[in-house]
C-alpha positions as CSV (number, residue, x, y, z in Angstrom):
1,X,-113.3,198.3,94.2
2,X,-116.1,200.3,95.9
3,X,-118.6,198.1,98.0
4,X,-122.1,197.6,96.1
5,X,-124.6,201.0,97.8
6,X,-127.0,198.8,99.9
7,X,-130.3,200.7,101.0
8,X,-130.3,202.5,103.8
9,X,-132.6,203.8,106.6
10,X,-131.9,206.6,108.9
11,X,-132.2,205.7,113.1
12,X,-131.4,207.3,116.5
13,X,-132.3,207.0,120.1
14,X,-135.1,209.7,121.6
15,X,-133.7,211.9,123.4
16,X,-136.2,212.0,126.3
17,X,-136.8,208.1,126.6
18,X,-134.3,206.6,124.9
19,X,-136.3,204.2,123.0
20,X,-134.6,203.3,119.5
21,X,-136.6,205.8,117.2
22,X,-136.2,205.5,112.3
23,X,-137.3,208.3,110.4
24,X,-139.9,207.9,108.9
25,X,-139.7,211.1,106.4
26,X,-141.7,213.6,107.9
27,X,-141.6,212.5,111.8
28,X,-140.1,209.9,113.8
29,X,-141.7,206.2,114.6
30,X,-140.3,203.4,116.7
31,X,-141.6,200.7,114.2
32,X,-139.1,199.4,111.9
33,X,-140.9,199.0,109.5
34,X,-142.3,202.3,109.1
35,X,-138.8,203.7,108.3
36,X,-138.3,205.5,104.9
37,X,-135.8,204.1,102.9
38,X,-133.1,205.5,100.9
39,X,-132.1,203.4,97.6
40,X,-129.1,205.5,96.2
41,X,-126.0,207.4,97.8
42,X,-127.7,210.9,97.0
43,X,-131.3,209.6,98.5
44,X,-129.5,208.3,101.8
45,X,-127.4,211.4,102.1
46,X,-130.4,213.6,101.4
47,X,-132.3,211.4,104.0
48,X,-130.1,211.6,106.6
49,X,-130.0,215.7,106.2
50,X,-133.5,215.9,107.2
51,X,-133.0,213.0,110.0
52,X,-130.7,215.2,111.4
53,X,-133.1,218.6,111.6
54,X,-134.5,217.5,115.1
55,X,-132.1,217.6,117.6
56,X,-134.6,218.6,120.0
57,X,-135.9,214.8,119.8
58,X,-133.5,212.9,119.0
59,X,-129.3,211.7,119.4
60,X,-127.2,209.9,117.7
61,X,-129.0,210.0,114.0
62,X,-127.0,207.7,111.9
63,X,-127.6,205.6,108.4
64,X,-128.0,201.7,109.1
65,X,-128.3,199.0,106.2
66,X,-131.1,197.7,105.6
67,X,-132.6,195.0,103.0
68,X,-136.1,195.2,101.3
69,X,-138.4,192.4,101.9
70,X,-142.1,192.7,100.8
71,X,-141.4,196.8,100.2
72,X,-140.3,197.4,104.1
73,X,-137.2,197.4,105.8
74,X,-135.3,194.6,107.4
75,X,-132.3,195.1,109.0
76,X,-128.8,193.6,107.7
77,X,-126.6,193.4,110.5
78,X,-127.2,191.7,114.1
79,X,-126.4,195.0,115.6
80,X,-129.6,196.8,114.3
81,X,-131.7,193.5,114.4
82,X,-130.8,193.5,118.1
83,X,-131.9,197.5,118.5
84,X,-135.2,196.8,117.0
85,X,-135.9,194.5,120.5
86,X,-135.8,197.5,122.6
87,X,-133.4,197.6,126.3
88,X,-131.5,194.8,127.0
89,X,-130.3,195.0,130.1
90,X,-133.3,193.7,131.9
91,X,-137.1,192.9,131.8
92,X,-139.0,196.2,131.3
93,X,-141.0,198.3,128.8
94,X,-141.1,196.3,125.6
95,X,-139.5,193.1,126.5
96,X,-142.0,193.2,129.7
97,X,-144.8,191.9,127.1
């Protein structure tokens, strides 16, 4: 039995800095909560279509999982909760502040 579509948002990584970028549906923002979000298989395929248009700015476009709380976007697995932290491998940029 097929797994149960879960909503979906489309992310990459800029391709200049690096930082963790969603698609926002036009244009690109590195809040998570500005992401657009696809609720059905066609929306998320369509979605991640027009992700994809920009190689120029980004790499690595891909659909993550997401669930809805309060209309935005929270992410469903630990590896996408961990992205929206910024670098991990030490104390700079974001995790400076």
């Amino acid at each position: 039995m097929p797994r149960p579509f879960a909503p979906k948002i489309a992310t990459a990584n800029h391709l200049i800095e690096g930082d963790v970028i969603y698609f926002t549906d036009p244009g690109w923002s590195r809040a998570h909560g500005d992401a657009a979000i696809a609720t059905t298989e066609e929306a998320a395929d369509a979605l991640l279509a027009r992700a994809s248009q920009e190689p120029h700015l980004t790499v690595g476009v891909y659909l993550a999982d997401v669930s809805i709380t309060d209309g935005a976007p929270a992410p469903t697995h630990f590896r996408e909760d961990f992205r929206t932290r910024g670098p991990s491998n030490y104390f700079h940029g974001k995790q400076a502040d």
